[in-house]
Structures are given as C-alpha cells and as structure tokens.
NUMI-355680 format. One record per residue: x, z, y of N, C-alpha, C in turn; residue in one letter. Coordinates in steps of 0.001 Angstrom, whole numbers, plus 500000, padded with zeros to 6 digits. Layout:
BEGIN
NODE|X|Z|Y|X|Z|Y|X|Z|Y|A .
...
***
This chain:
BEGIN
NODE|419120|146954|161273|419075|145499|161102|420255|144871|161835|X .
NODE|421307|144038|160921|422464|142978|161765|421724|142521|162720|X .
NODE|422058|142210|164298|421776|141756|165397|423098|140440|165772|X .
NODE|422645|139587|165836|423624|138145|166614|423101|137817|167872|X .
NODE|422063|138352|168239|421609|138234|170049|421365|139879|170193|X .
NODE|420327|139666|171315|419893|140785|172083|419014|141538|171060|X .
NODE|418425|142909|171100|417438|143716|170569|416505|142965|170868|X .
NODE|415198|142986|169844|414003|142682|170088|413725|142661|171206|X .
NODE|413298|143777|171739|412291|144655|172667|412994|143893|173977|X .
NODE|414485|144009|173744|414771|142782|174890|414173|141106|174836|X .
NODE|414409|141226|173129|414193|139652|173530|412708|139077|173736|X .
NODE|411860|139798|174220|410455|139562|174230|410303|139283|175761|X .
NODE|410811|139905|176444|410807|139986|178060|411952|139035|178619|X .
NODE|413028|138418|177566|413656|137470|178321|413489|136262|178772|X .
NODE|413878|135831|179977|413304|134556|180718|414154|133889|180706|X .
NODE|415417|133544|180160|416245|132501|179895|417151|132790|181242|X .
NODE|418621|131836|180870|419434|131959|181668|419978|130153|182265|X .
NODE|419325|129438|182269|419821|128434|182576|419124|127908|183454|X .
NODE|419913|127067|184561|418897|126951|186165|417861|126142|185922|X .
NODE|416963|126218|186848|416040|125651|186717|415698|124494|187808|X .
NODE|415582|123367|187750|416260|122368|188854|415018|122622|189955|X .
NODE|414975|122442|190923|414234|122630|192242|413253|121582|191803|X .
NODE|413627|120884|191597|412387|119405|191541|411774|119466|190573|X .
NODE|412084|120128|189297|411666|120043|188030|410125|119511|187474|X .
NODE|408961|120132|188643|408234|119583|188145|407925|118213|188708|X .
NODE|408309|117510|189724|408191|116320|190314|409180|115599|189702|X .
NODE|410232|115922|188943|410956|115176|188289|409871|114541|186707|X .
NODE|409296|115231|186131|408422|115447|185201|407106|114693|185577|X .
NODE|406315|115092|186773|405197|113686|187590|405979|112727|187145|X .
NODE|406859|112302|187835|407334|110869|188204|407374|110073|186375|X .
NODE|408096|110787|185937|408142|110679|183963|407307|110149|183542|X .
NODE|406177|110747|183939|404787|111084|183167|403954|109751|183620|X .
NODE|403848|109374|185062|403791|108266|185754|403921|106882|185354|X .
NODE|405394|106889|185138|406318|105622|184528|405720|105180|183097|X .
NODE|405790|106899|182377|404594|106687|180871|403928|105709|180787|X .
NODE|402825|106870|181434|401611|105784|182091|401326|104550|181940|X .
NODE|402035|104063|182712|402090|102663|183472|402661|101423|182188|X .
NODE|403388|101852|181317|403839|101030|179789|402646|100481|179338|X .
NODE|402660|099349|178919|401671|098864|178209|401965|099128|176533|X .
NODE|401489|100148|175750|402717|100174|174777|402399|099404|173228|X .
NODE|401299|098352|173813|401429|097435|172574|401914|097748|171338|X .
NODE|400558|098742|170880|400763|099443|169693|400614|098115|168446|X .
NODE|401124|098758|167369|401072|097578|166447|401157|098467|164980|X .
NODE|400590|098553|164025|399823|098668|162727|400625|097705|161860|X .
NODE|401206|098378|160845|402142|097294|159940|401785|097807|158276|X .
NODE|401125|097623|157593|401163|098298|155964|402193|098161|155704|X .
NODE|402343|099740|155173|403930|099664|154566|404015|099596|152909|X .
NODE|404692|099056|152361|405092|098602|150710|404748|099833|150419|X .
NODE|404774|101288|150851|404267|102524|149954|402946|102370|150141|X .
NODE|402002|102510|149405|400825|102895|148943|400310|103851|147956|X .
NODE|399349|104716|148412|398809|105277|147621|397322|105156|147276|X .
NODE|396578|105691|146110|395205|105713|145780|394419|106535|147460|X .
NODE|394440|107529|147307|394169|108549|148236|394058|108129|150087|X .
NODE|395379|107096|150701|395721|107433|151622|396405|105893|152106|X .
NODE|396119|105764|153120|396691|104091|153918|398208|104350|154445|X .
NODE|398982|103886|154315|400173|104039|154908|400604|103222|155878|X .
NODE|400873|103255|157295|401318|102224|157997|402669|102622|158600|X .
NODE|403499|100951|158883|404636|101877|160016|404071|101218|161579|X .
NODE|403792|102721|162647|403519|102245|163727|404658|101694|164486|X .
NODE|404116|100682|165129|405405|100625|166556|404626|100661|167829|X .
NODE|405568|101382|168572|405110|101145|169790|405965|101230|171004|X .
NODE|405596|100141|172250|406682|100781|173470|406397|101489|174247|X .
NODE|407980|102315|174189|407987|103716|174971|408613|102648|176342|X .
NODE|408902|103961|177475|409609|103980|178532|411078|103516|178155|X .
NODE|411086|102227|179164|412715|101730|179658|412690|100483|178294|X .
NODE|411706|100031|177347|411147|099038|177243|411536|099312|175539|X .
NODE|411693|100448|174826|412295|101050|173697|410982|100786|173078|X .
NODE|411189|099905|171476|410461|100363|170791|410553|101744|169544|X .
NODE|409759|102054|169638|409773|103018|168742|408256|103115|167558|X .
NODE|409163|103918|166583|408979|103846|164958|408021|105507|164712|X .
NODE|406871|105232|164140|406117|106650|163849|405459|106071|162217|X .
NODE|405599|107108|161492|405361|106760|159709|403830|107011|160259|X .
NODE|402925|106603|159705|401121|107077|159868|400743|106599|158278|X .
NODE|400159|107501|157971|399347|107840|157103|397455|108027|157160|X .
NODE|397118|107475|157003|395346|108133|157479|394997|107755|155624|X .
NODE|394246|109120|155600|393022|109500|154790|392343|108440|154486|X .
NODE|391890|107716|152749|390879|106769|152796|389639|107400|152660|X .
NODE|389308|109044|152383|388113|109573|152315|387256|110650|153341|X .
NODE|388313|110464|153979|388180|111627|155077|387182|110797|156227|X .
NODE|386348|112224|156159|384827|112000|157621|385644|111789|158826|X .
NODE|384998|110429|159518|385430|109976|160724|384583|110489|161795|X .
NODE|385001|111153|163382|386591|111475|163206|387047|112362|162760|X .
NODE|388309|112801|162516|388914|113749|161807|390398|114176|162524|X .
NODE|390827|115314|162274|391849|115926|162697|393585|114941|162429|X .
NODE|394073|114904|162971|395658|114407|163225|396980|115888|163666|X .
NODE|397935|115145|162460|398809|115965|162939|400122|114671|163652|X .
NODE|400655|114784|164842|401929|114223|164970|402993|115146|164239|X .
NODE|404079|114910|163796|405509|115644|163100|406356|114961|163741|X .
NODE|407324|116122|164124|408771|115660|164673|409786|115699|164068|X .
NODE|411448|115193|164015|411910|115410|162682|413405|116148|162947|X .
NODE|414208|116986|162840|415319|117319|162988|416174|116749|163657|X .
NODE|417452|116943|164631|418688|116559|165204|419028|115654|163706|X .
NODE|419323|114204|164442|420112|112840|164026|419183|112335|162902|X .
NODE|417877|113103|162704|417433|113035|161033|416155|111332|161712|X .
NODE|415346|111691|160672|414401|110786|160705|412969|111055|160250|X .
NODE|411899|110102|160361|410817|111092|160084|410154|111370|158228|X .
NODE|411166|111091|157399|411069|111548|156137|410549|110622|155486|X .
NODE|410682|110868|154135|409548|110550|152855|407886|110621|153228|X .
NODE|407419|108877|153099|405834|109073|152718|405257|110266|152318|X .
NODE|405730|110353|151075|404907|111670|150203|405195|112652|150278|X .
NODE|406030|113251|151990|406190|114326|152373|404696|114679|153450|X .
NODE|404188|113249|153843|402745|113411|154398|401301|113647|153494|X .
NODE|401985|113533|152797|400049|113588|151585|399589|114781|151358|X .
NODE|399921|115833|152002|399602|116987|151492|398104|117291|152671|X .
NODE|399172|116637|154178|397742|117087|155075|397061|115965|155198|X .
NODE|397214|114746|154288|396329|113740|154245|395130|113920|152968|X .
NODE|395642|114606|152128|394865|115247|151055|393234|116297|151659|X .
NODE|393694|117218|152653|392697|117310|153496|392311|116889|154754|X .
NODE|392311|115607|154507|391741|114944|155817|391961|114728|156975|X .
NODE|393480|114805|156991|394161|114600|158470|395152|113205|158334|X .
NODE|394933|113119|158992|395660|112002|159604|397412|112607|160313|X .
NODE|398364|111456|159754|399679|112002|160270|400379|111278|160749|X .
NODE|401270|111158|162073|401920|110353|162541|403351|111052|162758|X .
NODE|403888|110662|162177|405503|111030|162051|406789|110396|162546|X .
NODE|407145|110476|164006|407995|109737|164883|409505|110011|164840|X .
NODE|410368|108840|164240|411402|108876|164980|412213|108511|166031|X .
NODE|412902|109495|165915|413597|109679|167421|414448|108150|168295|X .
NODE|414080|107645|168568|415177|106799|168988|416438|106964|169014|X .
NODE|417741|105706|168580|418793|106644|168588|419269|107555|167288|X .
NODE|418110|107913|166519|418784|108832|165502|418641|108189|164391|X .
NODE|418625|108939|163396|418505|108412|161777|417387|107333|161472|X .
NODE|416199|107225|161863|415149|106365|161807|415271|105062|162108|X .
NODE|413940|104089|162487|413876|102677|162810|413395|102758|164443|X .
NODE|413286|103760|164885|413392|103118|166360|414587|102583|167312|X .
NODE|413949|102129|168352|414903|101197|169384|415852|102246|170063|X .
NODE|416538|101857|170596|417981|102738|170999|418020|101926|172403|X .
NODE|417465|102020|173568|418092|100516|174718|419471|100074|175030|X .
NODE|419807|102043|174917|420938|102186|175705|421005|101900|177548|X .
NODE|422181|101652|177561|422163|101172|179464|422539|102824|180464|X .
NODE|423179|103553|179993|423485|104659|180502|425023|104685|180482|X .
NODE|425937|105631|181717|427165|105371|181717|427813|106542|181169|X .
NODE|429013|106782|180477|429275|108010|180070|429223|108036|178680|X .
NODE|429368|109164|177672|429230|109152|176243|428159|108744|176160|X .
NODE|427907|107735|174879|427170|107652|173696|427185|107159|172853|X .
NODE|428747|107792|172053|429134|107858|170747|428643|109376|169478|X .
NODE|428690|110094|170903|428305|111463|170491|427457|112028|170992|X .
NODE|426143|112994|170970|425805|113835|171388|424206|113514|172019|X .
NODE|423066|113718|171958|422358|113177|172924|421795|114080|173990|X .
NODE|422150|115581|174083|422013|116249|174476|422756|115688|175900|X .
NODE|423951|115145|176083|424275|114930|177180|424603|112979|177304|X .
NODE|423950|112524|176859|423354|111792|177191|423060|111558|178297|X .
NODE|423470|110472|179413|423146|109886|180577|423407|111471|181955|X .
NODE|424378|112442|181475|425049|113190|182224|425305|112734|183711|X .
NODE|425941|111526|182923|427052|111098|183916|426090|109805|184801|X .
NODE|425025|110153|184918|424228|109066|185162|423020|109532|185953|X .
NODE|422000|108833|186543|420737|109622|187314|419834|110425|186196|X .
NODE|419368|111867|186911|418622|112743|185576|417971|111807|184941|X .
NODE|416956|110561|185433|416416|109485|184866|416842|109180|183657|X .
NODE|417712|108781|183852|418334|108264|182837|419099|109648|181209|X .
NODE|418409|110851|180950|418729|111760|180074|418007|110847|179290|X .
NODE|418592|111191|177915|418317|110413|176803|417255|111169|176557|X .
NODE|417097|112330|176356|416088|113386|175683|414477|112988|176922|X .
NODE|414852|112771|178143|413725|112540|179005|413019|111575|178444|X .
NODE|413490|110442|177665|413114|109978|177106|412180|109589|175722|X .
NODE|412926|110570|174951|412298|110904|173745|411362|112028|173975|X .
NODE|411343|113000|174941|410281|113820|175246|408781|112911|175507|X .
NODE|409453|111730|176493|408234|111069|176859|407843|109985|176022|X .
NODE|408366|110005|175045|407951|109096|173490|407208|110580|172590|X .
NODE|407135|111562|172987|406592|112358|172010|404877|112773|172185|X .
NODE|405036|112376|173741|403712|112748|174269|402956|111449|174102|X .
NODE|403530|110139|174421|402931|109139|174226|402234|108521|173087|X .
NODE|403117|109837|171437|402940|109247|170077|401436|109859|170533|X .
NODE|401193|111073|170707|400142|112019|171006|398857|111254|171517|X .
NODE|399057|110709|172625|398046|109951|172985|397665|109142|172145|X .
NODE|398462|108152|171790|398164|106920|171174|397134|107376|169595|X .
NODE|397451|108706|169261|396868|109018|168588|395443|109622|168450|X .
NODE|395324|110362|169980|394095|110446|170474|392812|109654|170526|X .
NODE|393499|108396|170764|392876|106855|170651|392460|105955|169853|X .
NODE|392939|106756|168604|392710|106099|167172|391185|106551|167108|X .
NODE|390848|105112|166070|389244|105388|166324|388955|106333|164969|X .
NODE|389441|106594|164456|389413|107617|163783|389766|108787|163493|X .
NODE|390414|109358|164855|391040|110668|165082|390038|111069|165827|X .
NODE|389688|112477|166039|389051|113602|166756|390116|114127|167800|X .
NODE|389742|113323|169027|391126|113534|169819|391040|114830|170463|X .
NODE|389915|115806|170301|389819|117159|170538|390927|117757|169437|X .
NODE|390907|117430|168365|392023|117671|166727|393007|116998|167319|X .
NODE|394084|116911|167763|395440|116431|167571|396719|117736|167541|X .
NODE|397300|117970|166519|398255|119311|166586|399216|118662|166480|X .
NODE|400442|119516|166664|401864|119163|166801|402261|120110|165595|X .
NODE|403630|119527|165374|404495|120457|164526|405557|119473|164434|X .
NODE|407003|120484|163728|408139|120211|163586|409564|121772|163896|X .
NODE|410475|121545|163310|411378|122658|163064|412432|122147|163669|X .
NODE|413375|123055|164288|414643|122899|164870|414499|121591|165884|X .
NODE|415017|120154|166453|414835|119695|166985|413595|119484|166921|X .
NODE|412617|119130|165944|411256|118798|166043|410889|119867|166655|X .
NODE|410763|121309|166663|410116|122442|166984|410287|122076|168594|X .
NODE|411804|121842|169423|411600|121683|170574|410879|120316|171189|X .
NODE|410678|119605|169948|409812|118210|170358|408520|118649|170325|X .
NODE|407794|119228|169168|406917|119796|169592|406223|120525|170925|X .
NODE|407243|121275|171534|406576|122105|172623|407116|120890|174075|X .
NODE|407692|119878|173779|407774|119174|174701|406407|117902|174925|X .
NODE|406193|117866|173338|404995|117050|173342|403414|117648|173717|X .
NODE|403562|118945|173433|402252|119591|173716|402739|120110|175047|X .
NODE|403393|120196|176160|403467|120469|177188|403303|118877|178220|X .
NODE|404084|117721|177924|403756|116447|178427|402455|115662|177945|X .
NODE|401906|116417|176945|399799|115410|176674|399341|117373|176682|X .
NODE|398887|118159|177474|398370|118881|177402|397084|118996|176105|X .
NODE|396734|117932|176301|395420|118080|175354|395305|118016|173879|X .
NODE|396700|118367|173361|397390|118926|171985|396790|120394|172069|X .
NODE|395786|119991|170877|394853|121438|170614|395997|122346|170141|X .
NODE|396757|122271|169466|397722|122966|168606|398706|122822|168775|X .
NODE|399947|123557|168209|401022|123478|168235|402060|124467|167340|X .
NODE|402718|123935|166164|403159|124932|165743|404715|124610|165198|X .
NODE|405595|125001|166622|406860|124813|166405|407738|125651|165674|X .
NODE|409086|125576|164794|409508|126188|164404|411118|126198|164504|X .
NODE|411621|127667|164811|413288|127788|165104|413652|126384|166223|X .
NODE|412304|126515|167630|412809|125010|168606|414334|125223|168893|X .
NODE|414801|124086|168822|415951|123177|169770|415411|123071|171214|X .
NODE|416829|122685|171907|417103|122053|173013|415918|122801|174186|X .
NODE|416727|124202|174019|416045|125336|175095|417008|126649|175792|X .
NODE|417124|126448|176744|418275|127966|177725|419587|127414|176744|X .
NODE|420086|126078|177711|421292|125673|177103|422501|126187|177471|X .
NODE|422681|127168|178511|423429|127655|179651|423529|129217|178423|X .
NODE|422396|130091|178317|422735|130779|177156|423395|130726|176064|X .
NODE|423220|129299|175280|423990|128956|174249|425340|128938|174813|X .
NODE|425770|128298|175618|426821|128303|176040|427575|129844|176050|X .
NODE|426809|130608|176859|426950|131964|177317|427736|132713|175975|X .
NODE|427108|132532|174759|427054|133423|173611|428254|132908|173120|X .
NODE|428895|131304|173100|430204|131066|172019|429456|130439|171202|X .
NODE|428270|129732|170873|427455|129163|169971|426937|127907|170319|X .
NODE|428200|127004|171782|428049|125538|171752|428799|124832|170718|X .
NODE|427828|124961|169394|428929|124471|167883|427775|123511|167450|X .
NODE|427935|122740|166219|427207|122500|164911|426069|121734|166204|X .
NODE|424893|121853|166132|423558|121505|167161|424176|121396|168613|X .
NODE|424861|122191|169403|424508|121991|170583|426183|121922|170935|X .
NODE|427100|121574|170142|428295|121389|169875|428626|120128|171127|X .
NODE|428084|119049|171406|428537|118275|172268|428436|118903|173601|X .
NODE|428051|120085|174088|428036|120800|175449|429508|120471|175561|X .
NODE|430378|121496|174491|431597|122085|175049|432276|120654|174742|X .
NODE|431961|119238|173903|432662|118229|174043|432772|117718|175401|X .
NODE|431327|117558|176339|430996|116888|177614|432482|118093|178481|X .
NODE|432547|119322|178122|433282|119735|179384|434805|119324|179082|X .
NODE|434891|119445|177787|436291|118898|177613|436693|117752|178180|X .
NODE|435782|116751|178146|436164|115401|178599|435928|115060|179989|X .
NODE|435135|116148|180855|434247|114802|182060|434331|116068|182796|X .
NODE|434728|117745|182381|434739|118696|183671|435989|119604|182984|X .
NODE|437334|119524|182543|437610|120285|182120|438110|121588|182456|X .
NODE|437762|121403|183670|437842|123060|184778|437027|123240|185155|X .
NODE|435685|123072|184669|434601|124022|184898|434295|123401|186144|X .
NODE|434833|122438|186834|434300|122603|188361|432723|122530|188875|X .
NODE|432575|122037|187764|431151|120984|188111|429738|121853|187012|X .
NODE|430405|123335|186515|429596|123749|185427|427805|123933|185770|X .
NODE|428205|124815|186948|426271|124709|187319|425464|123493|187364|X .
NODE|426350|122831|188472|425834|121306|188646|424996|120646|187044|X .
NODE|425798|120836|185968|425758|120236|184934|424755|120809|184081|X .
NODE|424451|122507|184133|423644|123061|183004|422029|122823|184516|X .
NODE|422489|122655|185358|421073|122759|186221|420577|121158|185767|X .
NODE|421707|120295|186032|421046|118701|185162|420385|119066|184094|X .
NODE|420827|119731|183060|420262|120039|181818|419000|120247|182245|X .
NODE|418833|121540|182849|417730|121816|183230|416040|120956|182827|X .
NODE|416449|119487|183271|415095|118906|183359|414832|118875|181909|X .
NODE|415597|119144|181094|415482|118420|179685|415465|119470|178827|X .
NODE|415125|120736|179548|415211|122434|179006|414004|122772|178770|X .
NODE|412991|122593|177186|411804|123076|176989|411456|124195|177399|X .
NODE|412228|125299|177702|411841|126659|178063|410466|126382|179450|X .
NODE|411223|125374|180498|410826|125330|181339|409477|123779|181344|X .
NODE|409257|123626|180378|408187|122716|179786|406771|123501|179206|X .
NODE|407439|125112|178491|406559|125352|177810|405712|125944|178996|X .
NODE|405790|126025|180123|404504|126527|180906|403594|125751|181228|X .
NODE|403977|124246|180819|402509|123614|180963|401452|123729|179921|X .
NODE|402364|123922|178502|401528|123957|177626|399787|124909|177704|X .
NODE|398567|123869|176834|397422|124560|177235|396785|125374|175639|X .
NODE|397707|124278|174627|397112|124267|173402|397404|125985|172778|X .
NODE|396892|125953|171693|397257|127769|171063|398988|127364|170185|X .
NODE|399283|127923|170187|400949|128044|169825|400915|129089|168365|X .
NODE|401787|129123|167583|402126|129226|166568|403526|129051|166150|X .
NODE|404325|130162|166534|405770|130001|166641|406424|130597|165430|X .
NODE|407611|130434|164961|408232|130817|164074|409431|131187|164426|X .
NODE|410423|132512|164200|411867|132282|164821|412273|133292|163434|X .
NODE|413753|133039|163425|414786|133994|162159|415631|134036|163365|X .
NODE|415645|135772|163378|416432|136575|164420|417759|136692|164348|X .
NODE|418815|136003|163203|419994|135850|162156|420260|134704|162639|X .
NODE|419681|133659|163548|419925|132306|163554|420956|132114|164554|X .
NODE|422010|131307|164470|423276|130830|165086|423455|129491|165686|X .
NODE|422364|128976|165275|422395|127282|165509|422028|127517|166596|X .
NODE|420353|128141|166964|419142|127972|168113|419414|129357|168206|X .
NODE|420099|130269|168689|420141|131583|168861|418607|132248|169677|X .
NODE|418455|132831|168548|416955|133460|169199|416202|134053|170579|X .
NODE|417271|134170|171320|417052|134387|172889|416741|133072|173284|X .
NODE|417707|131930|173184|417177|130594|173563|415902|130597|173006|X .
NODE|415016|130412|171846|413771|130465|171584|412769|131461|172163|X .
NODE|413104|132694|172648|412102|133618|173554|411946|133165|174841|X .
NODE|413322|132596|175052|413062|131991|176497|411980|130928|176921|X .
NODE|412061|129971|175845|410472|129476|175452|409060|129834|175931|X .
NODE|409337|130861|174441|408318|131753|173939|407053|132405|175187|X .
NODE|408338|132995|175886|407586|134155|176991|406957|133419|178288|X .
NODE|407593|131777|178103|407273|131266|179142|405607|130336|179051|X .
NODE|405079|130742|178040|404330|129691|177819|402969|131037|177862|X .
NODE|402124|130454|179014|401387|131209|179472|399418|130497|178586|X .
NODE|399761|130840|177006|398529|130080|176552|397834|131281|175149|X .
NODE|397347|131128|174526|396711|132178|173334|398358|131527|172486|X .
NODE|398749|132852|172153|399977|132177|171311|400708|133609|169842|X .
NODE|401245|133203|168935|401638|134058|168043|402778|133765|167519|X .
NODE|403724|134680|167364|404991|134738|167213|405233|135044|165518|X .
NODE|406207|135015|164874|406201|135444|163576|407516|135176|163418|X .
NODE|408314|136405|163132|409608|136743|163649|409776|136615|161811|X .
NODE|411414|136376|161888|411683|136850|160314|413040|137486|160269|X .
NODE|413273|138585|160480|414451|139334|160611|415703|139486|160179|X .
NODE|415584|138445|158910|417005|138417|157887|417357|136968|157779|X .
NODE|416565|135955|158712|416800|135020|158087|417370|133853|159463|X .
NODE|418022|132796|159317|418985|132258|159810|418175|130748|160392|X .
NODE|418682|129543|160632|418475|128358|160660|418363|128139|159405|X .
NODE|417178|127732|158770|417199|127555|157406|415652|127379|156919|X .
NODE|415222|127390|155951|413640|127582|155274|413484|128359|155426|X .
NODE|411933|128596|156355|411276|130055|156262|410090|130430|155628|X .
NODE|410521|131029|154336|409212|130994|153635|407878|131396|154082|X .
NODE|406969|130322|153499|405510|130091|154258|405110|129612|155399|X .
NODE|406371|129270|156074|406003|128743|156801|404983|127546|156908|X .
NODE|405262|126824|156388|404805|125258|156076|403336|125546|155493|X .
NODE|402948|126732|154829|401916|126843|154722|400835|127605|155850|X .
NODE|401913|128439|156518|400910|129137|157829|400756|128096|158555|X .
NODE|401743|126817|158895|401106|126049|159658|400119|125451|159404|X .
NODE|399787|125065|158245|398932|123978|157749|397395|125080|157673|X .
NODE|397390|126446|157095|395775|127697|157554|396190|127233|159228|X .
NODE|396596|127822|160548|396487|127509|161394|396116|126162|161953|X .
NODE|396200|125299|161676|395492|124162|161681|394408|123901|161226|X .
NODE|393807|124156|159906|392655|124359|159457|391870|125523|160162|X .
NODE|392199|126318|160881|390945|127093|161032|390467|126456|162394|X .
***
C-alpha cells in the first residue's frame, strides 16, 4: 500500500508532535466561563424555504466577544417530542449548506442545527478587534495578539454553545444531541463534543486543525493549513520565535481537546490524505480516552468517503 505518513501500526500509538501549552486546560476553564456568562439571546426567524415535512428556521445567537452568529435549524413537523438533534459543522471558508441538504435526518425525526462559522462563507458576525493578519488565514488569527484573542477559540466556543442551546430546545432530547461534520467541521466536531461534554455522539470526519507543528514537520503547510508557512514568512522569518508560536497554537489544537471528550466517537480517516495528513488525525484519535471506532480507508485522500454519510446517520440511530 502507497504510504504519505507513518505505517499504520505506528500511526495508532502516535501522540502528536506539537506542544502542548502548560495552561491549556485553565486556558479552556476561563473560555468556557466567559461562555457561560453571554446572555445569548437566541432568536427563531422562518426562513422563505419551507417544506411539507419540516419547519425551517435561521437561528441567531450571541456568541463570546459580542458576535452574532448564524445556525440553519430545521425541526421535524411529525416527529415524537422529545426527539434526537444533530448539530453539523461546515468545511474551511465554506458555510452551513443547502436546506435540503438537512431533510434527510429530519425525515427521521431529528432535528438539525447547522452553524456557520463566523468570518467564513456564511451569515455570521465577524467582530474582529485583533492585531496582526486578517486578510488571510484563521488559523493564525490573533497570533500576534493575547491566546484570548485566537479566532478559532472562538468559533470552538460558538460550537459548544450551538450544542447547548440545542439541548434546551423544548423539543430536543438533550440526552440525543450528536455532532458531525468533515475536514474543518470534523475538527469542529471534536471541539464541540469536547467543550459541552454532554454530546452523546460524535462522528467526525478527515478532522482539521489538529498536531499543527506535524503538518508543518511533513512539507504539507499548503492548500488548508497553508497560512502557517504565510504567518512565518511575514511576522518570524527566521524561525526565531517557532516554538513560541506552534505552542500558541497549541490552545487551539483539537488533539489536545479530544481528552475531554465523554460522548462515543465515530471517526473516519483516508490514509492517502495530504490536506489533514493522517498522523495529525491519530493524534486526535489516540487521545480521546471514550468508547470510540475508527474506520480507516486506505486508498483514499481528502475527498468523499464512500458511506460515510450513511454510517454516520446507522450510528446515530442506534
């Protein structure tokens, strides 16, 4: 079998290569805290799509640092109350899709809330107020600024908050709330079921924004994680400051998120992949100490993995 990382058998036992900040988890309290404390004046809007079957709304709500943000919701008009919810996350720069990309798990009785990212392709708020790039990149995002201020700390803590808010719906089974999403969503996923623990589920796929210091390592800061090697060009271009900088990363490194996770996991990786190089995803993987299943695909790249979309949706149902 072509290999672009490590052998299997290695990559099952690897623990990632990128520091891990001393404070990390008190950096993460304090986050979680600030959450908290938002009043986030949720708000319910019918949206012009309608269907027979299914209610469509666009949620808003405020996140942290006073951002509103945009989640598509869909709920079931026949489905027994309460009933199961999925949140969806949506790709690097993308948005959270087509309505009638939700009717399938609204068809059996779930409820779906589909968030975009602030900042990216979607209708959420952007605050800004950070010094340094942000023309490009959100990965380094607020670098040059207090860890506070990482853009992604942010949207991590808009992912957990969609979670709750969904818990709370009087028609969700807040024991039922699962996660899912691919490539950036996949690492939103395990950031959202690691910041609301009480995400029964979780089923990320080919995650983003994990062992960024590896990517680096391999020659594969391109395409996805391509603004690394922009930030050094511009703001360290002799390396001086390199640890300093991948240990900042650090707070914003799911690898080191997925050990809070409590929910059962349901992972997906293509061992061919160049974008999210598959060691960055074990590094994850191995760290997440919960009932969990892997499902490797050996020939296949950043890309569609067939069935997937349907193993997630039996894993959720059972």
């Amino acid at each position: 079998m072509p290999i672009i990382d490590m052998p299997l058998e290695q990559l099952k036992t690897y623990e990632g290569t990128n520091p891990r900040p001393a404070d990390f988890d008190e950096y993460w309290e304090r986050a979680l805290a600030e959450m908290h404390a938002v009043d986030a004046q949720v708000e319910l809007v019918p949206s012009r799509f309608q269907v027979p079957t299914a209610e469509c709304f666009d949620l808003y709500f405020t996140g942290v640092k006073g951002a509103r943000i945009h989640a598509k919701y869909v709920r079931p008009k026949q489905a027994k109350e309460p009933h199961p919810a999925v949140v969806m996350f949506h790709g690097y720069s993308g948005h959270a899709g087509d309505w009638s990309d939700k009717l399938a798990y609204a068809s059996i009785g779930f409820s779906v809330l589909a968030m975009d990212c602030r900042g990216q392709g979607g209708s959420s708020e952007d605050v800004g107020g950070v010094k340094g790039n942000t023309h490009h990149g959100h990965i380094i995002r607020g670098l040059e600024d207090h860890p506070d201020e990482l853009l992604f700390r942010h949207i991590f803590l808009d992912t957990a908050q969609l979670a709750g808010i969904a818990m709370k719906l009087p028609e969700v089974d807040p024991d039922r709330v699962y996660a899912a999403g691919g490539s950036q969503g996949g690492g939103l996923t395990i950031a959202c079921a690691a910041l609301e623990p009480r995400v029964k589920k979780l089923a990320p796929i080919y995650p983003f924004l994990s062992d960024y210091k590896r990517t680096w390592d391999m020659d594969l800061d391109q395409e996805a994680y391509g603004e690394l090697r922009t930030y050094f060009r511009y703001y360290d271009t002799l390396h001086e400051r390199e640890y300093e900088v991948f240990e900042k990363l650090g707070y914003i490194d799911t690898q080191f998120l997925a050990e809070r996770i409590k929910g059962e996991v349901l992972m997906s990786v293509g061992l061919m992949d160049t974008i999210c190089p598959p060691s960055t995803q074990f590094a994850a993987y191995n760290k997440m100490n919960t009932k969990k299943r892997l499902v490797i695909y050996p020939d296949f790249r950043h890309e569609y993995l067939p069935e997937s979309s349907d193993r997630t949706m039996q894993f959720f149902l059972e």
